[in-house]
C-alpha positions, 0 to 999 in steps of 0.5 A: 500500500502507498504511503499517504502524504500531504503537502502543504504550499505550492509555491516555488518549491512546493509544486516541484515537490508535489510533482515528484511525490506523484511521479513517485507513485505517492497517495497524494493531498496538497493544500495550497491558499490560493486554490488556483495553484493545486489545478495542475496538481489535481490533472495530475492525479493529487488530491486537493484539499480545502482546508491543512487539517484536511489535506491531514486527515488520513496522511501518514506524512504531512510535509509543509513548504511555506513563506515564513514563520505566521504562514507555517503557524497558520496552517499547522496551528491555525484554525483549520490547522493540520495538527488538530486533524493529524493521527498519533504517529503521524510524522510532521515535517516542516521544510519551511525557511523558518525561526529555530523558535517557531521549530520548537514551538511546533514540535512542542505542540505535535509531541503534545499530540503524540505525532513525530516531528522533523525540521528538514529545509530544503537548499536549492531553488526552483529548478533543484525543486523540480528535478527532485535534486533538493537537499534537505537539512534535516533536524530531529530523531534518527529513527523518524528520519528513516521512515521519512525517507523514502518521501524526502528521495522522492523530493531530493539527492540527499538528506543531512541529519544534523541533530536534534530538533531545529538544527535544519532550521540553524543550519538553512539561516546560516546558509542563507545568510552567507547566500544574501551577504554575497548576493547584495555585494555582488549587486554593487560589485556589477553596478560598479563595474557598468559605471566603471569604464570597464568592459563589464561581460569580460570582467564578470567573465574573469571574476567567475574563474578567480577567487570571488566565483562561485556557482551562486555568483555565475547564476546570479551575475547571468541574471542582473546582467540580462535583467531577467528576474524570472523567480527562481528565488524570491526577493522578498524571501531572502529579505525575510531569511537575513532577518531571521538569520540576524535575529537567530545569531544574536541569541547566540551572541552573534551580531550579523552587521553584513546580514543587517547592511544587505538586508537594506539593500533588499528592503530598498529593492522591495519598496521599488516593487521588486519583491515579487521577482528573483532576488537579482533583482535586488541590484537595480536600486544601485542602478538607479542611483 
């Protein structure tokens, strides 16, 4: 018999996820807030639910993808939230970019009702979500991990156990930390170089071989000098991961002064209406200056 999932957002990410989940040959429900994204889904032969606690009921795995930390409340927690419906033993997954403290406060309400828990953020964007080549950081029991991983195979290359409870979520504020400081400086790294005088596609092209060049800085740099912000990665996405990075950090005594000067930099660009695009787009109040 197949193992019944359900997947909450449809996003990005969350609609490559769900299509590899069917092509994998999963009992599927996906939820999503604006009903119009589960139409694909539904042709596909997934189960589309009306409510979280709905796409709950029955499902042995419930995996949620979501915005941020009030969306990832709302549709474990909420009203109609997917906690309430969930069967003991059924094993929860948060694969949200979300606080370490909202992960403590979601396991603590799923162990109250007797289901297992698992923080497992993904690496990767749309692309990666599509071709089932997402990594998943994962944080919580060992155990649960093994049953969960035929699902997270299906959505993904590999799955990295890193700890207890909320370690995945850590560790993805770290990753995206380190992803938005480099991105923001190399936005002013391009803008600089078409105000410079400098033959800007030779230059990039000697910068993607030397020290600074990495796959982010190839990808992102074809991008801001195109001008196609076709979303891979949302903007206002990696605006809201800075901050959640910044303020992790500083529980632990650690002030993140780059996150903070990058983070204004894609605050300038969301209030130039950039926020629903990829977050290349964040280099174009520097070209506008």
């Amino acid at each position: 018999m197949s193992t019944s999932v359900a997947l909450l957002g449809l996003g990005t990410m969350g609609s490559g996820m769900a299509q590899n989940l069917l092509k994998a040959g999963f009992v599927l429900t996906v939820y999503n807030r604006t009903a119009a994204k589960a139409a694909p889904l539904a042709e596909a032969g997934a189960r589309v639910a009306a409510t979280p606690a709905e796409a709950a009921k029955g499902a042995q795995i419930i995996v949620s993808m979501l915005a941020d930390d009030p969306a990832s409340r709302e549709a474990w927690l909420g009203a109609d939230g997917a906690i309430a419906a969930a069967a003991p033993g059924t094993i929860v997954i948060d694969s949200s970019t979300v606080s370490p403290d909202w992960i403590a406060e979601l396991g603590a309400a799923a162990e109250a009702r007797g289901l297992k828990v698992l923080d497992a953020p993904v690496t990767g964007s749309r692309t990666q979500a599509a071709g089932g080549q997402l990594t998943f950081l994962v944080g919580g029991s060992a155990d649960v991990l093994g049953e969960a991983m035929p699902v997270l195979k299906a959505m993904g290359k590999e799955a990295i156990h890193l700890g207890p409870l909320g370690s995945g979520a850590k560790l993805k504020l770290v990753n995206n930390f380190l992803c938005g400081v480099q991105v923001a400086s190399l936005a002013e790294g391009i803008a600089w170089l078409e105000r410079s005088g400098l033959d800007r596609d030779k230059s990039i092209a000697f910068l993607n071989s030397a020290a600074p060049g990495s796959p982010l800085f190839s990808a992102l740099s074809a991008r801001m000098t195109s001008r196609d912000y076709t979303v891979n990665f949302l903007l206002k996405l990696m605006s809201k991961d800075l901050q959640y990075a910044h303020d992790a950090a500083a529980e632990a005594g650690v002030e993140l002064t780059t996150a903070a000067n990058a983070r204004a930099l894609f605050e300038q660009a969301m209030a130039q209406g950039h926020a629903e695009q990829d977050m290349a787009s964040v280099i174009e109040p520097l070209r506008d200056r």
